[in-house]
ROZAMI-303987 format. One record per residue (C-alpha): residue number from 1; residue in three letters; chain; x, y, z. Coordinates in Angstrom, 3 decimals, padded with zeros to 6 digits. Example, Ala and Ser with C-alpha at 12.3 -4.5 7.8 and 13.67 -1.06 7.14 Angstrom:
2
SITE  num  residuo  cadena         X         Y         Z
SITE    1      ala       A   012.300  -004.500   007.800
SITE    2      ser       A   013.670  -001.060   007.140
//
This chain:
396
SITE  num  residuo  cadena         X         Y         Z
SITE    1      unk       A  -006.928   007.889   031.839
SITE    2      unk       A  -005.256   007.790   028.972
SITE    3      unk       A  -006.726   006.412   025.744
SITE    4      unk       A  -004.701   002.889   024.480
SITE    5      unk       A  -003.130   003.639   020.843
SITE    6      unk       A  -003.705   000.908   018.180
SITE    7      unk       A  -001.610   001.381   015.676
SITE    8      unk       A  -002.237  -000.631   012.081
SITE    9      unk       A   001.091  -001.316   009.823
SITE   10      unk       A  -000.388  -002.351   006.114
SITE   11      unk       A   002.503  -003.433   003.891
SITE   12      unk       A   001.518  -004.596  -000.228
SITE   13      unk       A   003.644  -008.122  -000.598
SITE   14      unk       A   006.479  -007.950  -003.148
SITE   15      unk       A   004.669  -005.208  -004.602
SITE   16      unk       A   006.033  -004.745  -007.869
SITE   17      unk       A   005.836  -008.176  -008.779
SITE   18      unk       A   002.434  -008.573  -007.199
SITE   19      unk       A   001.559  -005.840  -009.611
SITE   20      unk       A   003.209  -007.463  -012.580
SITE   21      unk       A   001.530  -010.668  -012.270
SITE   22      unk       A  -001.660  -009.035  -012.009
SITE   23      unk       A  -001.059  -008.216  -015.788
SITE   24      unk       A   000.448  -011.835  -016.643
SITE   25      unk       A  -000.212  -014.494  -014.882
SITE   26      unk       A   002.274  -016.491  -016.718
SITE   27      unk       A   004.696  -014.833  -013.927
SITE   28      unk       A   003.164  -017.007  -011.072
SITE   29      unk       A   005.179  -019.166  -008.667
SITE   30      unk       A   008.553  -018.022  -010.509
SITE   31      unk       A   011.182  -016.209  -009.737
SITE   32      unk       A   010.777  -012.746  -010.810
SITE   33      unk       A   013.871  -009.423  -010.554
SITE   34      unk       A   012.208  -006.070  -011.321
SITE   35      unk       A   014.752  -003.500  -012.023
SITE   36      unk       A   017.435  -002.507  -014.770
SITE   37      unk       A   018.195  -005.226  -016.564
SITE   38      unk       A   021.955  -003.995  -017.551
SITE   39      unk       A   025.338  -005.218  -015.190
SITE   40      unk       A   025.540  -001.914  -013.242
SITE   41      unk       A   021.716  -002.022  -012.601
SITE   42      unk       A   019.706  -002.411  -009.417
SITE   43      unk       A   017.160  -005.032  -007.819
SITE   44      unk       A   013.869  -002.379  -007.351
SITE   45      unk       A   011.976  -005.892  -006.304
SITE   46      unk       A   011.828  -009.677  -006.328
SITE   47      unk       A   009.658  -012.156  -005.502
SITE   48      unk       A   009.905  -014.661  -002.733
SITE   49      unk       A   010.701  -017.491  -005.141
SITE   50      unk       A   014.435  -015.433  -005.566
SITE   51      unk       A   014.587  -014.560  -002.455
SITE   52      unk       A   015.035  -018.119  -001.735
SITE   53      unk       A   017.860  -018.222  -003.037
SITE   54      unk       A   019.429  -015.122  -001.242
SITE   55      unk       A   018.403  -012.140  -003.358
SITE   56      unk       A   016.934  -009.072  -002.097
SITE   57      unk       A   015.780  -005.286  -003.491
SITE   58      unk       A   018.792  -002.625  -003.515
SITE   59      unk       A   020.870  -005.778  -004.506
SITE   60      unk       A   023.684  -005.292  -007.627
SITE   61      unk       A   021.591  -007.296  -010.609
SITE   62      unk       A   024.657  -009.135  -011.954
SITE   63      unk       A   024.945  -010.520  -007.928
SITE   64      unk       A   021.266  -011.294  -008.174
SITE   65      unk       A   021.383  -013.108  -011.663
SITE   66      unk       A   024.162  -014.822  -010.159
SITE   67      unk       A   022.221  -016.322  -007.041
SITE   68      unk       A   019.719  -017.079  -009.017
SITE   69      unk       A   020.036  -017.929  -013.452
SITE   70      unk       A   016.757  -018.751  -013.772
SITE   71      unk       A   015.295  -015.657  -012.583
SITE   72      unk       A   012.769  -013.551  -015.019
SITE   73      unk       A   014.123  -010.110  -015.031
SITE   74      unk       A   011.050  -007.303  -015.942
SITE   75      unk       A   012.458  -003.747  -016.446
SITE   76      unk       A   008.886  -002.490  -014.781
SITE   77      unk       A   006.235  -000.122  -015.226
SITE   78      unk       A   006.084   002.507  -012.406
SITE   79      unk       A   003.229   004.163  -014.409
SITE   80      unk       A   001.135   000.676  -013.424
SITE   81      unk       A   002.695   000.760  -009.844
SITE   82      unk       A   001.454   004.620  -008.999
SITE   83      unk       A  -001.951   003.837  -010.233
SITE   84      unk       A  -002.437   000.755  -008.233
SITE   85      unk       A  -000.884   002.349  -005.378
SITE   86      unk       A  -003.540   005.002  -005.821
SITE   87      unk       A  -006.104   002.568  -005.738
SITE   88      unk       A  -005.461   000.768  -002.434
SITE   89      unk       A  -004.368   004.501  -001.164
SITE   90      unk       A  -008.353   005.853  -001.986
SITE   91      unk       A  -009.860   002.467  -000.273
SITE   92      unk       A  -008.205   003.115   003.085
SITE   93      unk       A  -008.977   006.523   002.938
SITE   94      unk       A  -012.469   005.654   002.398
SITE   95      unk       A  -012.096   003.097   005.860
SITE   96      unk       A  -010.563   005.553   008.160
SITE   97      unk       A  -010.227   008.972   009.593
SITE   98      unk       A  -006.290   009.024   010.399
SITE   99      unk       A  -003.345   007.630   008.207
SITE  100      unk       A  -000.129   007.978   006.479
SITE  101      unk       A   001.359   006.871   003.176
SITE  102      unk       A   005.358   006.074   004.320
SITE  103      unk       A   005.761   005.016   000.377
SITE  104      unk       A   003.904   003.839  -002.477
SITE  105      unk       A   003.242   000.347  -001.280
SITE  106      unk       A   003.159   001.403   002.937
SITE  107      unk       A   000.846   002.644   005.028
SITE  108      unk       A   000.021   003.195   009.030
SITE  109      unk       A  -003.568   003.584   010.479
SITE  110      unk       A  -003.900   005.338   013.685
SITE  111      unk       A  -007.457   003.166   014.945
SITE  112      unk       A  -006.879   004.544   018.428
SITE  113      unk       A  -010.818   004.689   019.810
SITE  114      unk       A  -011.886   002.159   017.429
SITE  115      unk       A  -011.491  -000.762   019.835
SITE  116      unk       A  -014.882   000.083   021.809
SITE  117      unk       A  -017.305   000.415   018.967
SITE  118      unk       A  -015.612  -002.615   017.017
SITE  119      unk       A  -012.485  -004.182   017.159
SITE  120      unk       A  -009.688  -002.950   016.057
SITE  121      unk       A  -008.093  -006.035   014.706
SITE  122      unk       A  -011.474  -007.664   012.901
SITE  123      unk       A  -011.635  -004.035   011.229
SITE  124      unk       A  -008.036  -003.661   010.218
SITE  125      unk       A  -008.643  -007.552   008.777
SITE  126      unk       A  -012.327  -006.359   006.791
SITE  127      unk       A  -009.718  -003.294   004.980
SITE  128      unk       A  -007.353  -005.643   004.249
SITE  129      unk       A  -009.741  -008.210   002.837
SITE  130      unk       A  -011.320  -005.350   000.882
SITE  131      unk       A  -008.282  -004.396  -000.582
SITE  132      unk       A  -007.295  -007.896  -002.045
SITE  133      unk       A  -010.562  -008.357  -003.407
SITE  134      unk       A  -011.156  -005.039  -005.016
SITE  135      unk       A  -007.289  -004.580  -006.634
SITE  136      unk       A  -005.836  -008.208  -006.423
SITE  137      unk       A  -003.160  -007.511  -004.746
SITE  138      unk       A  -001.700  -009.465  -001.498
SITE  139      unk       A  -000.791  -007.493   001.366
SITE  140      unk       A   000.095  -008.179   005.070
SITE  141      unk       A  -000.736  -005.967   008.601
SITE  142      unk       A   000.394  -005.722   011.879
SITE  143      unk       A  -001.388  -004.129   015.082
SITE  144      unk       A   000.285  -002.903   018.025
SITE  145      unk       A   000.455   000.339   019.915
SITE  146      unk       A   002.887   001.853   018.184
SITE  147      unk       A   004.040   002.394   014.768
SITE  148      unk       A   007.492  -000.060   015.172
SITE  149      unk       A   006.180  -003.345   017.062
SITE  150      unk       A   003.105  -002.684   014.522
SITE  151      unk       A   005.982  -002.768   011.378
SITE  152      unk       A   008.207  -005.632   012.551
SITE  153      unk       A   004.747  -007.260   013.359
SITE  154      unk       A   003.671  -006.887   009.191
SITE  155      unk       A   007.261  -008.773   008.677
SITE  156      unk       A   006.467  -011.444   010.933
SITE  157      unk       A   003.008  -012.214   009.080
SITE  158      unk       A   003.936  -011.988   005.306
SITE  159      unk       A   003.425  -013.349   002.886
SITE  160      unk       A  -000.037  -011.948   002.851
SITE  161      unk       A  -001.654  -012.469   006.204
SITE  162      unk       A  -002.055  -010.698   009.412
SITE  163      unk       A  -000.703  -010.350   012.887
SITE  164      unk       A  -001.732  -008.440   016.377
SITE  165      unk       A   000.450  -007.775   019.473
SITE  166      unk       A  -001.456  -007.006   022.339
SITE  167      unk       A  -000.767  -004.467   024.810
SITE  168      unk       A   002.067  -005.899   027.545
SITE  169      unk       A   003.376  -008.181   025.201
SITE  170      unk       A   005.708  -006.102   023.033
SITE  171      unk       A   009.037  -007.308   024.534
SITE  172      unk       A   008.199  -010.737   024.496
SITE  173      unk       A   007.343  -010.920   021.012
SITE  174      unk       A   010.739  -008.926   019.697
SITE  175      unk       A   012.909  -010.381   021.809
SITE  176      unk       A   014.010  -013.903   019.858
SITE  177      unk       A   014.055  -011.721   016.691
SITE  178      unk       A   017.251  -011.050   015.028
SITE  179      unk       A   018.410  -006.856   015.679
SITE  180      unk       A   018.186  -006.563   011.595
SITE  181      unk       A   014.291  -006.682   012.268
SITE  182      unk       A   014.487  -003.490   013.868
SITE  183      unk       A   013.512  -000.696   012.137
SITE  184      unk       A   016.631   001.710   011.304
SITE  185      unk       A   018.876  -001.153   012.250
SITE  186      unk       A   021.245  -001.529   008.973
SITE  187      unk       A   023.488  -003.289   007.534
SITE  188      unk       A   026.625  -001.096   009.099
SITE  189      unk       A   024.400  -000.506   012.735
SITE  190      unk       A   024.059  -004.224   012.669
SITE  191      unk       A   027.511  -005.067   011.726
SITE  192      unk       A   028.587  -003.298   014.909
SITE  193      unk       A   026.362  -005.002   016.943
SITE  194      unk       A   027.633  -008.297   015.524
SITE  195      unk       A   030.865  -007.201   016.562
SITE  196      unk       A   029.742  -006.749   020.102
SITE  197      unk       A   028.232  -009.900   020.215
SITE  198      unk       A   024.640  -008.882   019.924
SITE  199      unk       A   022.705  -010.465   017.386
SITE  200      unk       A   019.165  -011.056   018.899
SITE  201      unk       A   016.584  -008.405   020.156
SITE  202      unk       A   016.702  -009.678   023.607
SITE  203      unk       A   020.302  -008.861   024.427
SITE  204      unk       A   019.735  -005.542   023.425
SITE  205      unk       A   016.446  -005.244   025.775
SITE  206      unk       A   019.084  -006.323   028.527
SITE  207      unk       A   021.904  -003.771   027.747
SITE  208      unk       A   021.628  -000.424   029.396
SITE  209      unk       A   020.611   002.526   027.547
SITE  210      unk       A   023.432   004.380   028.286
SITE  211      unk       A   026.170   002.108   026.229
SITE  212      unk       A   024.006   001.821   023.149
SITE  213      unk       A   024.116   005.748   023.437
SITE  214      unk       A   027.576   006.137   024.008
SITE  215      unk       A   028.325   003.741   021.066
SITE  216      unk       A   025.657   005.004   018.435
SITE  217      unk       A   024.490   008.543   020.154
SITE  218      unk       A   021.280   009.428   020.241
SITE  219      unk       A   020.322   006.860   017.665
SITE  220      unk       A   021.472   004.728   020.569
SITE  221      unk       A   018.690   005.838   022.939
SITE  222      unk       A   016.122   005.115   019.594
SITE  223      unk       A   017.399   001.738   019.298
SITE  224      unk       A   017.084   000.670   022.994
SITE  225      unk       A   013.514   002.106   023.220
SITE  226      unk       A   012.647   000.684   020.004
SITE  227      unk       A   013.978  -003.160   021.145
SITE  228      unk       A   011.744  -003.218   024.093
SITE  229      unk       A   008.963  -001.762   021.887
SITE  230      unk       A   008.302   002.107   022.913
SITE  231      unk       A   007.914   004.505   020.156
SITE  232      unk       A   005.669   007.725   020.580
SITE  233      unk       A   005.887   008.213   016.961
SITE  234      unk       A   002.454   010.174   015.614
SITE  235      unk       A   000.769   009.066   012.613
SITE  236      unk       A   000.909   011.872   010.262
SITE  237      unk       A  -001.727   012.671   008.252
SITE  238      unk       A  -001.625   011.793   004.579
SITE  239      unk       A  -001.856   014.464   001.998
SITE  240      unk       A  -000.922   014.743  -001.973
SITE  241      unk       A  -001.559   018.199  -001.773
SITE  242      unk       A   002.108   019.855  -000.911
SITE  243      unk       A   004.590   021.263  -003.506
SITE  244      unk       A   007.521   022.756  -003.116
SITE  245      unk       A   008.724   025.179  -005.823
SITE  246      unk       A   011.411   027.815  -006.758
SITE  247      unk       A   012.029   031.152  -008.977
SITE  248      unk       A   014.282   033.490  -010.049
SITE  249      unk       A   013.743   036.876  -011.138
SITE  250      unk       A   016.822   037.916  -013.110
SITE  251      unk       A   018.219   041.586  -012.392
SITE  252      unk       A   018.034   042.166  -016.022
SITE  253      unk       A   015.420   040.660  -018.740
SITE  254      unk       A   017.141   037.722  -020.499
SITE  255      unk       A   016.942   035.836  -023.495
SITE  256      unk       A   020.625   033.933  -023.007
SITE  257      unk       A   019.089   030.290  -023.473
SITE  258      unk       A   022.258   028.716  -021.910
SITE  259      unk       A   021.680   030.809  -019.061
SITE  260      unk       A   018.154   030.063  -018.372
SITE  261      unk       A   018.452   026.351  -018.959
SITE  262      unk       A   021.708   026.927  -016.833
SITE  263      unk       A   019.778   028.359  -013.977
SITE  264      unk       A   016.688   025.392  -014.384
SITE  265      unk       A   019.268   023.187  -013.861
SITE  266      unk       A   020.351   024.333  -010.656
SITE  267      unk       A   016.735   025.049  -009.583
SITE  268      unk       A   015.939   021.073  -010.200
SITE  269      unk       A   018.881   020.187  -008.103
SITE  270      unk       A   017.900   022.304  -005.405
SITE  271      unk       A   014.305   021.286  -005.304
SITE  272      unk       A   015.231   017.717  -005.502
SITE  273      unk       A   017.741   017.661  -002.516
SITE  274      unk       A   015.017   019.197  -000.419
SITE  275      unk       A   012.516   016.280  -001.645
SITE  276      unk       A   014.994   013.591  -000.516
SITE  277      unk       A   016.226   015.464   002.047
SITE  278      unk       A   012.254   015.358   003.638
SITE  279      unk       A   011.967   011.703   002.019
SITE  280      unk       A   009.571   013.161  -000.414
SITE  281      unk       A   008.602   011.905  -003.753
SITE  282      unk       A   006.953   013.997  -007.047
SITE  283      unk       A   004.371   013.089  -009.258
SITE  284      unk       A   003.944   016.627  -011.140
SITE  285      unk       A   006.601   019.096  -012.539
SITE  286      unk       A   005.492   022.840  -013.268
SITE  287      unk       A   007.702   025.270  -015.359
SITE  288      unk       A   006.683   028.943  -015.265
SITE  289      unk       A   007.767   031.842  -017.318
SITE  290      unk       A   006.890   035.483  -016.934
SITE  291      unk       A   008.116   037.321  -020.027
SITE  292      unk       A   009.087   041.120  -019.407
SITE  293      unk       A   005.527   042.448  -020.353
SITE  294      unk       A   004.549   040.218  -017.070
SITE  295      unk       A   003.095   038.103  -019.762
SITE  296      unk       A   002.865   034.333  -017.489
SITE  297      unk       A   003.011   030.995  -018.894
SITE  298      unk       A   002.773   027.722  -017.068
SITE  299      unk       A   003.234   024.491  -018.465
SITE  300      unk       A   002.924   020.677  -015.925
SITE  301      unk       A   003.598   017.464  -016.772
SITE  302      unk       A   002.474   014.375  -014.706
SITE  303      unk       A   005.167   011.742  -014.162
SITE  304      unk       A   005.814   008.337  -011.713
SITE  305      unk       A   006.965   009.647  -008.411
SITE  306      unk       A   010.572   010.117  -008.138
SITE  307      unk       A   013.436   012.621  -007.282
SITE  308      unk       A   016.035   012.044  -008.963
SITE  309      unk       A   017.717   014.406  -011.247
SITE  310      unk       A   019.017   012.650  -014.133
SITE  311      unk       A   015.195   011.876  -014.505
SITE  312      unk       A   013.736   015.506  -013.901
SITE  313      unk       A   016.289   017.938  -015.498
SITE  314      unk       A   015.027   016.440  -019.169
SITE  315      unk       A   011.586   017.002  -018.249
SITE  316      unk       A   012.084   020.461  -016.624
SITE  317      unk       A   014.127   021.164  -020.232
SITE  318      unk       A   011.711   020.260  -022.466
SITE  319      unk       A   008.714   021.498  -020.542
SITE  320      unk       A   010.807   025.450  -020.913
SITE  321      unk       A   011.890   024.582  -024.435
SITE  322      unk       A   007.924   024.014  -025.150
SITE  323      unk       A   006.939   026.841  -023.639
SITE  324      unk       A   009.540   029.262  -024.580
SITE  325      unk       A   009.370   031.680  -027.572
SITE  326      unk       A   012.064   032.670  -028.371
SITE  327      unk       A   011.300   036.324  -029.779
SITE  328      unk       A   010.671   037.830  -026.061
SITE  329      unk       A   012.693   038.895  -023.120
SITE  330      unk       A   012.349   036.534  -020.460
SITE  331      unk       A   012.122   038.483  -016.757
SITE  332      unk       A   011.239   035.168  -014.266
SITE  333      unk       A   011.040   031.546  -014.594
SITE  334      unk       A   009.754   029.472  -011.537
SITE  335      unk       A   009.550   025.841  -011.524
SITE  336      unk       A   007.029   023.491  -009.161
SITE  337      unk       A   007.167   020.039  -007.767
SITE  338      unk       A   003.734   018.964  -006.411
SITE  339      unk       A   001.478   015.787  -006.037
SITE  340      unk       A   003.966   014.957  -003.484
SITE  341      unk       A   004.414   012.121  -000.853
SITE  342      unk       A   006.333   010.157   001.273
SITE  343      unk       A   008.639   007.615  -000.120
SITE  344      unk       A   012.142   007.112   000.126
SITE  345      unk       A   013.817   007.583  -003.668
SITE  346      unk       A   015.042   003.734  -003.659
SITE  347      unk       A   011.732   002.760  -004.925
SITE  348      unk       A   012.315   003.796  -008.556
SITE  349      unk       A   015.651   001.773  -009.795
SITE  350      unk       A   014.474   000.491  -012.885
SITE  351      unk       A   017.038   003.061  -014.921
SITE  352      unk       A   019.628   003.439  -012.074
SITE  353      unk       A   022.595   002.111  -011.418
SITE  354      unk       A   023.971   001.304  -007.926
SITE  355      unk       A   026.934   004.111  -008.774
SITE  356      unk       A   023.928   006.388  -009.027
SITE  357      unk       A   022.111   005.426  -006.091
SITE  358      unk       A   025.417   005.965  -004.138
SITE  359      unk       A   026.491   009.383  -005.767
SITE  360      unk       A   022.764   010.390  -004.693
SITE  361      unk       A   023.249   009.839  -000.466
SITE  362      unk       A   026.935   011.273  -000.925
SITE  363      unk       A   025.739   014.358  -002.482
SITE  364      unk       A   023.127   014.536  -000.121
SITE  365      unk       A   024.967   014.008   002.612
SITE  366      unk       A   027.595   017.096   001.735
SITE  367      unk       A   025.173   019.422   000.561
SITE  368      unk       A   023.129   018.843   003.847
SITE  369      unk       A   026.565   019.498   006.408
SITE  370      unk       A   028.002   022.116   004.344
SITE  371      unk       A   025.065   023.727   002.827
SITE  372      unk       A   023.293   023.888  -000.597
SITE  373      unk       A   025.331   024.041  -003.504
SITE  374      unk       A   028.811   022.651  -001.422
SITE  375      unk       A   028.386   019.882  -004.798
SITE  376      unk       A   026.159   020.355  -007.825
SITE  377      unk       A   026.329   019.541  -011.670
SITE  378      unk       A   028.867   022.460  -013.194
SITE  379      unk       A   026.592   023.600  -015.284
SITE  380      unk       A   024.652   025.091  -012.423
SITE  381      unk       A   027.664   026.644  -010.834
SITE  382      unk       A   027.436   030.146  -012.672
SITE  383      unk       A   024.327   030.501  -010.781
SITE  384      unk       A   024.465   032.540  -008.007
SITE  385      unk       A   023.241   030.923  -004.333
SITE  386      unk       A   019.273   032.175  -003.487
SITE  387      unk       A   017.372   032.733  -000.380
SITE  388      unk       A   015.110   029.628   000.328
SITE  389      unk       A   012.227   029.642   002.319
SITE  390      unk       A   011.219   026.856   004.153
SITE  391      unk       A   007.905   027.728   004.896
SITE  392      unk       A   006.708   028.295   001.550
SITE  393      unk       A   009.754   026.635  -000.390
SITE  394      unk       A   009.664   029.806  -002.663
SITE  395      unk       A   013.796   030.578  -003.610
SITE  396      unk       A   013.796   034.718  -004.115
//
């Protein structure tokens, strides 16, 4: 027989403002946009009092200052946000044997078994309660069978509650919903479902497979099985212990600084396509250099998880420049991403603008058809392409 799946979604409410007001509780009951403060910047987060009035994260902040004047814009702190995160992070992995960290403020709990010894639902509910009382923080769960009703569910119950879907009554509970509640439904998917005249979960439970698959293709199939709630999707195991690094061992012993910072560059572009190509995050950079009497030297920094370039190529720069002397031949430099988890890179937009965010997915996107390197800053363009390994992510 086989063994019912109960699947917990946690989700921290309006986390970045939640954390902010934790600090200043002048903040409470207002209307609060967290991100870059400038025209060109981005919404990171908002509270519900904004999104009243139509604003949402990702959002343009002139648009959002727009909806709503009287808004209290914070630049933010991700320094407080990873800590906190880390705190609710070691409190459900002190609860239970089997989860995963989707972002910093995310989570899933695979409680399959747990149902028979005692109760799934009341113990997802003690967590939960533990977790507002021991970092202040709200934050909102769903439990299903599987990872999507158990998501959508988490949307249903916030602001700060809880809600459980039993077994044999996924369909009836997605079905009034509107298709945006679906998880990978966005704003282009659902535009073309608007234009087909489907707008609410239960049409799409009623269309055949076959013509979401011929419109979308084999996101199609996902979408039907995830509108009448099937999704086999594992929980994967959370773990801060994966890096992904790179080096270069130059033919001939070098001390051209241009080069070297030159060939860093390109290095930290590679490294952090692959991290938001796997929707990874870092929260330590390593530089290494070998000098030609095999002389090593590594020097790490600690940072707020990101992967974006403009932020890491200064640090990877001034970790070499510290570490560098000048006097000696250099014969390999390596550099090292670790402390890494999942998270998709929109969650740090407190410095970006939405011109960044976009050249970001359309560099992505080219690199990952036509191969590394297809686009890339020119200063990394001397540098000749190297032999990844995905198993390892060591470049020789």
């Amino acid at each position: 027989m086989e063994l019912k799946r109960n699947i917990v979604h946690m989700d921290l409410d309006s986390y970045f403002v939640s954390v902010e007001r934790l600090f200043d509780s002048r903040l409470n009951g207002k209307p609060i946009l967290i991100g870059g403060s400038g025209d060109r910047g981005v919404v990171a987060s908002c509270s519900y009092e904004a999104r009243k009035f139509g604003v949402h994260s990702a959002m343009p902040m002139r648009t959002a200052r727009q909806l709503c004047p009287e808004a209290l814009i914070i630049r933010g702190d991700f320094e407080k946000y990873s800590q906190k995160s880390h705190e609710v992070t070691e409190i459900i992995r002190e609860e239970v044997p089997l989860f995963e960290k989707s972002s910093i403020d995310e989570f899933y709990i695979d409680m399959t078994g747990m149902d028979r010894f005692f109760g799934c639902f009341k113990l997802s509910q003690q967590i939960r309660a533990r977790i507002i009382k021991e970092t202040g923080l709200p934050i909102s769960l769903g439990l299903s069978g599987n990872k999507t009703v158990s998501k959508v569910a988490t949307g249903e119950a916030k602001p700060n509650n809880a809600k459980q879907i039993l077994l044999g009554e996924e369909k009836p509970f997605l079905a009034p919903l509107s298709v945006r509640k679906i998880p990978m439904i966005g704003e282009k998917t659902s535009q073309t479902l608007y234009n087909m005249g489907v707008k609410k979960v239960f049409t799409l439970q009623q269309m055949p497979a076959e013509l979401l698959q011929a419109t979308f293709g084999k996101n199609g199939t996902m979408i039907w099985e995830k509108a009448n709630g099937i999704d086999f999707s594992p929980v994967t195991p959370y773990s801060e212990a994966k890096s992904i690094s790179t080096e270069n061992t130059f033919e001939q012993d070098t001390i051209d600084v241009r080069m070297l910072e030159a060939t860093l560059v390109a290095m930290t572009e590679q490294l952090t396509g692959k991290l938001r190509q796997n929707s990874q995050l870092s929260a330590c950079v390593s530089v290494k250099i070998r000098y030609s009497d095999f002389d090593t030297h590594t020097s790490q920094h600690r940072i707020p998880y990101t992967s974006a370039d403009h932020t890491l190529i200064p640090l990877v720069k001034e970790l070499f420049r510290k570490l560098y002397n000048r006097r000696m031949l250099i014969r390999l430099i390596g550099l090292r991403f670790s402390s890494l988890v999942y998270g998709n890179y929109q969650i740090k937009l407190f410095e970006d603008t939405q011109e960044q965010i976009n050249l970001y997915q359309a560099l992505d996107k080219i690199n990952g058809k036509f191969g590394e390197k297809s686009v890339c800053r020119a200063v990394g363009m001397g540098i000749g392409r190297r032999r990844f390994n995905p198993f390892n992510g060591v470049v020789t």
